[in-house]
C-alpha positions, 0 to 999 in steps of 0.5 A, a space after each residue: 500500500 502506497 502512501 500519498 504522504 510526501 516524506 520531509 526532508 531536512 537540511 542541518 543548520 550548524 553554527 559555522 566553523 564549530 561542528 554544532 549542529 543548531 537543528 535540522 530545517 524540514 521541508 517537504 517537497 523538492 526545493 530545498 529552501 535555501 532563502 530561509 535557512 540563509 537568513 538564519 544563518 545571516 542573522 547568526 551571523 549579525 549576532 557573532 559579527 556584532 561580538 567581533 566588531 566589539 573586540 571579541 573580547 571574553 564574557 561579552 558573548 556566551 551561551 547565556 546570550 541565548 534567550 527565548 521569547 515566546 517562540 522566538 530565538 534571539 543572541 543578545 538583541 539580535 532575533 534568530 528565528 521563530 519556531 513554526 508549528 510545522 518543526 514542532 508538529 514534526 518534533 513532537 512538540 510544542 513550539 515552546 518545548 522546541 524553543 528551549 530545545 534549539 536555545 539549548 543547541 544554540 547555546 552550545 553552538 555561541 559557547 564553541 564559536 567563542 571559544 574558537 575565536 576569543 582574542 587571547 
């Protein structure tokens, strides 16, 4: 027996350069959406250039700069992403239990990218 149900895909998003996988970026269909998962990656992005452009300096940016508000992610003031319905749905969760999730892979993520890159 077929089913008609088309099977989602996923693309990792990591934090660049530190081997941290943040979450996997479902979709279904063929088009991988490339325009999305860019824009959180530019917005992680904004948030570590904002720390470079400070100096780089130890303590001005950690894991602890991860919050959630409401079901969105943010790094400092710099917003990251909002969980949809379609990720909890798919993680068996709510958006809210996803948020903490993906803020705790998150905050690992800014924790090895400093530590990457803190000036010494």
């Amino acid at each position: 027996l077929l089913s008609s149900t088309v099977l989602a895909q996923g693309v990792p998003v990591d934090i660049p350069g530190t081997g941290v996988n943040f979450f996997l970026y479902r979709y279904e269909g063929q088009a991988v959406p490339h325009d999305k998962i860019n824009a959180i990656w530019e917005n992680i992005s904004k948030a570590f250039q904002a720390w470079v452009d400070g100096g780089q300096q130890p303590g001005a940016l950690s894991g602890k700069d991860v919050q959630v508000k409401g079901n969105d992610l943010y790094v400092k003031d710099q917003f990251i992403l909002t969980v949809d319905q379609y990720h909890a749905d798919a993680n068996r969760a709510t958006r809210a239990q996803l948020a903490e999730k993906w803020a705790a892979n998150l905050r690992k993520g800014v924790d090895a990218f400093v530590a990457i890159n803190i000036v010494k």
